[in-house]
ROGU-155292 format. One record per atom (N, C-alpha, C): residue number from 0; x, y, z. Coordinates in nm, 3 decimals. Each point is the difference from the previous one (the first is absolute). Layout:
# residues N
<k = NUM, u = X, v = Y, w = Z>
...
//
This chain:
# residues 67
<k = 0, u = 3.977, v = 16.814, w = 13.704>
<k = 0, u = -0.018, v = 0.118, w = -0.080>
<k = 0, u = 0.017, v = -0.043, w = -0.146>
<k = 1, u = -0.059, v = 0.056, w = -0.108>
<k = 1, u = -0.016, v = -0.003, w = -0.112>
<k = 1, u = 0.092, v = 0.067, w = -0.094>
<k = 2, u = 0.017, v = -0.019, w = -0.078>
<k = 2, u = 0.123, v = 0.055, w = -0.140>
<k = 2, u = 0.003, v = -0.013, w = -0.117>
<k = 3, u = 0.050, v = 0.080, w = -0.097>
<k = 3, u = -0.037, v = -0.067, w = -0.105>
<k = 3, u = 0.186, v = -0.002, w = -0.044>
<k = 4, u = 0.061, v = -0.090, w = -0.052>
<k = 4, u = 0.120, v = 0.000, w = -0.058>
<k = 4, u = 0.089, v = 0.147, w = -0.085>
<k = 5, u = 0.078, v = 0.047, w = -0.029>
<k = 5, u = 0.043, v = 0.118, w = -0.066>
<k = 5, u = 0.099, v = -0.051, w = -0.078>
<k = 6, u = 0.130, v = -0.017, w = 0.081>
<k = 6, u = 0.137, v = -0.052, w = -0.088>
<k = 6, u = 0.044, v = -0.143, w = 0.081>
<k = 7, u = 0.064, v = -0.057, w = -0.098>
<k = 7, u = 0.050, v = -0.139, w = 0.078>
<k = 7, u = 0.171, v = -0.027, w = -0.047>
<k = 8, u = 0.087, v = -0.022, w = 0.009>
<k = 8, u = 0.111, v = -0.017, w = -0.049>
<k = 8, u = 0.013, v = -0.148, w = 0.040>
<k = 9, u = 0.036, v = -0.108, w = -0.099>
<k = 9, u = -0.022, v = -0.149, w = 0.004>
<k = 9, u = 0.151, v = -0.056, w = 0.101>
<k = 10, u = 0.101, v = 0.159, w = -0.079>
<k = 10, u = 0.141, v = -0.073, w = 0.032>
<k = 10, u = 0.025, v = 0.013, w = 0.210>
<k = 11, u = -0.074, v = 0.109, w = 0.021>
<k = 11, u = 0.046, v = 0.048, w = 0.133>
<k = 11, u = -0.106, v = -0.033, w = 0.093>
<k = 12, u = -0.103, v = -0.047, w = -0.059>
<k = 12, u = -0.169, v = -0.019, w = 0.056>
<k = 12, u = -0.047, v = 0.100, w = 0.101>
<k = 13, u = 0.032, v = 0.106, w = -0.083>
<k = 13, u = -0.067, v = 0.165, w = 0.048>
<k = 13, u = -0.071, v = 0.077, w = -0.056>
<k = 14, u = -0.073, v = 0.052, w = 0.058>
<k = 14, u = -0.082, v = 0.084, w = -0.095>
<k = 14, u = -0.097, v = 0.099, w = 0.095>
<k = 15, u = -0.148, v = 0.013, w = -0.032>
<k = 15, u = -0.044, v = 0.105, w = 0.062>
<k = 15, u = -0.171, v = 0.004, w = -0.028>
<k = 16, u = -0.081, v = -0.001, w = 0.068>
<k = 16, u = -0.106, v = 0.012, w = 0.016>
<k = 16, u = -0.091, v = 0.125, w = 0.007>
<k = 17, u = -0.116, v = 0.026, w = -0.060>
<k = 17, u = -0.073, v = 0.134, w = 0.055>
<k = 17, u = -0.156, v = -0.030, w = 0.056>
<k = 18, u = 0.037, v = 0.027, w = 0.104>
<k = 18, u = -0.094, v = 0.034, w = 0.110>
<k = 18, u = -0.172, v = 0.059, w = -0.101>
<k = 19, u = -0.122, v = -0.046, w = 0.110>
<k = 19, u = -0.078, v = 0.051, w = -0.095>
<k = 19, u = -0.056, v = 0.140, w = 0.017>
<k = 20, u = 0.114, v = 0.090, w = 0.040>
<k = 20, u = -0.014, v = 0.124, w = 0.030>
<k = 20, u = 0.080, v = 0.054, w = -0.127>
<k = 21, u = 0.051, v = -0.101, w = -0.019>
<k = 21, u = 0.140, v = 0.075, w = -0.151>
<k = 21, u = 0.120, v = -0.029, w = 0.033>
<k = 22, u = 0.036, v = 0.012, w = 0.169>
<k = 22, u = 0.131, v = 0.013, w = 0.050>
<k = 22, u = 0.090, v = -0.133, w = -0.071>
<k = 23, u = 0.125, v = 0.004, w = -0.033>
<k = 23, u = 0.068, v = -0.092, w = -0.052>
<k = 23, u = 0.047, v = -0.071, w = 0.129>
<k = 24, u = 0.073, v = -0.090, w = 0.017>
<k = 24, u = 0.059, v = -0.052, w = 0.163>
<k = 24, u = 0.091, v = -0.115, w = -0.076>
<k = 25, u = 0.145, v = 0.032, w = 0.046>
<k = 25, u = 0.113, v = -0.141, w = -0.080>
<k = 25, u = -0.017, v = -0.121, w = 0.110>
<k = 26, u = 0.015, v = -0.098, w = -0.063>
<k = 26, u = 0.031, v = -0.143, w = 0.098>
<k = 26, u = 0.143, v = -0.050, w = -0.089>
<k = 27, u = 0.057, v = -0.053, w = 0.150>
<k = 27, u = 0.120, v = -0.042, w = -0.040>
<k = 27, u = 0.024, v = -0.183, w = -0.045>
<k = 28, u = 0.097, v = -0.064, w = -0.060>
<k = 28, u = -0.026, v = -0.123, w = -0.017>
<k = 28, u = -0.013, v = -0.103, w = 0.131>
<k = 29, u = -0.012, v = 0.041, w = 0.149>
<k = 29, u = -0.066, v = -0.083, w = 0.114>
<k = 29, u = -0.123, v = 0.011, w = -0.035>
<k = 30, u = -0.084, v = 0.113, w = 0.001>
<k = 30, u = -0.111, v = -0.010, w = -0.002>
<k = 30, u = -0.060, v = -0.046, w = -0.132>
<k = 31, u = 0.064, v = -0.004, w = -0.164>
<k = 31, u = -0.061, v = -0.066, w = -0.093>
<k = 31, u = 0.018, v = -0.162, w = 0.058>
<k = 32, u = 0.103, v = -0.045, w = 0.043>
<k = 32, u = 0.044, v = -0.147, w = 0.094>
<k = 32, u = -0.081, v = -0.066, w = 0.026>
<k = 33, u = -0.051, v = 0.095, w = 0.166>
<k = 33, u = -0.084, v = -0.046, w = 0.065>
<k = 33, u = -0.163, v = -0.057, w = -0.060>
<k = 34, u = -0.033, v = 0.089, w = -0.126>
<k = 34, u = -0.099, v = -0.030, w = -0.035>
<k = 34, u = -0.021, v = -0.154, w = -0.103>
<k = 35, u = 0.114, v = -0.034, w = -0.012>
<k = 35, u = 0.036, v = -0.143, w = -0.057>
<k = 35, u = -0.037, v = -0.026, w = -0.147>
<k = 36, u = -0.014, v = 0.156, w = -0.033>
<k = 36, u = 0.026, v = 0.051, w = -0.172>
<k = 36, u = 0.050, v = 0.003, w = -0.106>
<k = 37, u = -0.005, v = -0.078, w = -0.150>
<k = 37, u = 0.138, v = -0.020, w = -0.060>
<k = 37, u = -0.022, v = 0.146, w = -0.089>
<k = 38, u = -0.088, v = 0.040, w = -0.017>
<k = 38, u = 0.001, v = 0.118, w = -0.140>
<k = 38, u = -0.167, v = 0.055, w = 0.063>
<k = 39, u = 0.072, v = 0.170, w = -0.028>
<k = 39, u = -0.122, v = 0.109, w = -0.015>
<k = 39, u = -0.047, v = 0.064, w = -0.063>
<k = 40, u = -0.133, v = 0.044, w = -0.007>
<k = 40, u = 0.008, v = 0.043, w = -0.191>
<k = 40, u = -0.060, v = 0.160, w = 0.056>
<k = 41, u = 0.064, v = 0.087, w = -0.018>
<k = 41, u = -0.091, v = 0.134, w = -0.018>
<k = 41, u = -0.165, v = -0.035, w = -0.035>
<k = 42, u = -0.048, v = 0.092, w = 0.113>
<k = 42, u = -0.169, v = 0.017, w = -0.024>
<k = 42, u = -0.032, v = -0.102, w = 0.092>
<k = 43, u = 0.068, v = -0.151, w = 0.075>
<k = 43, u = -0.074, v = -0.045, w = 0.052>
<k = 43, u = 0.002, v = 0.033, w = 0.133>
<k = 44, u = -0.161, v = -0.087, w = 0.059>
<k = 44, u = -0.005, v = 0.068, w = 0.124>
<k = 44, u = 0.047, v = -0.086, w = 0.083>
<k = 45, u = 0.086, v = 0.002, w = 0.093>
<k = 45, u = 0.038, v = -0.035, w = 0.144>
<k = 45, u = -0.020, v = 0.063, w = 0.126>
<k = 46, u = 0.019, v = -0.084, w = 0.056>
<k = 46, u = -0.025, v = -0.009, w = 0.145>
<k = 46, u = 0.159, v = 0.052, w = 0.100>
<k = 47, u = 0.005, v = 0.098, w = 0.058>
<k = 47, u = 0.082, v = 0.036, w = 0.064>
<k = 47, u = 0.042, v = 0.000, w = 0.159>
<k = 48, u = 0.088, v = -0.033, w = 0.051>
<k = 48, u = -0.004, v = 0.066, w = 0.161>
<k = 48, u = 0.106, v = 0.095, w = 0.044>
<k = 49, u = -0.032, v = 0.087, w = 0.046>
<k = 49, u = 0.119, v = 0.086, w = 0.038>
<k = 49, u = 0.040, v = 0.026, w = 0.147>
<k = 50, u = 0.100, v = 0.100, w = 0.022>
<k = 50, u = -0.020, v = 0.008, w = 0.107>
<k = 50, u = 0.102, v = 0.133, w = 0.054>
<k = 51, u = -0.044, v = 0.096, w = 0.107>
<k = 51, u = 0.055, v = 0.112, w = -0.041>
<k = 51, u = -0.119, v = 0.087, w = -0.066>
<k = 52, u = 0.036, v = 0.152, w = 0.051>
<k = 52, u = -0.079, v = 0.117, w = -0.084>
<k = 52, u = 0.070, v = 0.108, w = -0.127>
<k = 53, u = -0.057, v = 0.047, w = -0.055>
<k = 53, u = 0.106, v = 0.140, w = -0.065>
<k = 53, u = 0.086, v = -0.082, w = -0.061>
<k = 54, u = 0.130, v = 0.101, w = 0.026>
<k = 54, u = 0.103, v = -0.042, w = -0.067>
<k = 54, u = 0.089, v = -0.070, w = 0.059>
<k = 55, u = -0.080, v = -0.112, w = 0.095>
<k = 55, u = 0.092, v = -0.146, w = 0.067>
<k = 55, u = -0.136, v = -0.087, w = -0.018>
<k = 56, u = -0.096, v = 0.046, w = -0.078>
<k = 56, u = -0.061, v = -0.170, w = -0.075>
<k = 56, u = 0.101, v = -0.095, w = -0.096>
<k = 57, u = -0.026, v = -0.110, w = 0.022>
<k = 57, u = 0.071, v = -0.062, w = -0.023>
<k = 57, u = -0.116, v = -0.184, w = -0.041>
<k = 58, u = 0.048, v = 0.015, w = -0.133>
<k = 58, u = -0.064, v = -0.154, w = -0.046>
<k = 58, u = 0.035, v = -0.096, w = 0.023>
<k = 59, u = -0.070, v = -0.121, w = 0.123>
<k = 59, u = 0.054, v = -0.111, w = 0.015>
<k = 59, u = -0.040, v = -0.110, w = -0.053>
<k = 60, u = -0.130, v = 0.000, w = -0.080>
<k = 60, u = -0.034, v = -0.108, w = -0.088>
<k = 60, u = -0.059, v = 0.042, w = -0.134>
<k = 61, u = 0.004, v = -0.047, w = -0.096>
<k = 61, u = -0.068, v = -0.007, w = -0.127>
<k = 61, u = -0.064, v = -0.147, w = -0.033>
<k = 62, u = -0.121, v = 0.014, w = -0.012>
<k = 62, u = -0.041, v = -0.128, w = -0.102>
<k = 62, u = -0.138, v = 0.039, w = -0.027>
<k = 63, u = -0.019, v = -0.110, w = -0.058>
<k = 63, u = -0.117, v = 0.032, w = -0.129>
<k = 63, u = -0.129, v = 0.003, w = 0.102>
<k = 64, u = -0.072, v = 0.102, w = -0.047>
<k = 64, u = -0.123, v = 0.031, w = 0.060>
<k = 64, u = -0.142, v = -0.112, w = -0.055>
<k = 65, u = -0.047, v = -0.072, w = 0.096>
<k = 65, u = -0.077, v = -0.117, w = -0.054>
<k = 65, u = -0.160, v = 0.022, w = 0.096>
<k = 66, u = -0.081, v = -0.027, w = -0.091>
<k = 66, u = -0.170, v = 0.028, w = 0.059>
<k = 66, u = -0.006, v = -0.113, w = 0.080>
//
């Protein structure tokens, strides 16, 4: 699934993504981790996986979205 970046916090490696519906969705610092990411910049697009619906989705990966 697709994303584009929103907020990133460098110190806690958390932040939050919006969906390309608008919806915002937080990932926690496992899932910035897993994506083997040192820094995110608002606006960019990544690549997401989640897992879970509603309000028990849940972000298990972030990384950079590549053609």
């Amino acid at each position: 699934m697709q994303a584009t970046a929103y907020t990133y916090d460098s110190e806690t490696r958390t932040g939050s993504v919006l969906l390309d519906d608008g919806t915002p969705v937080p990932f926690d610092a496992p899932a910035f981790d897993a994506g083997g990411l040192r820094l995110l910049r608002p606006g960019q697009r990544v690549r997401i996986e989640v897992t879970g619906e509603g309000e028990r989705r849940r972000i298990t990966l972030v990384t950079l979205q590549t053609f």
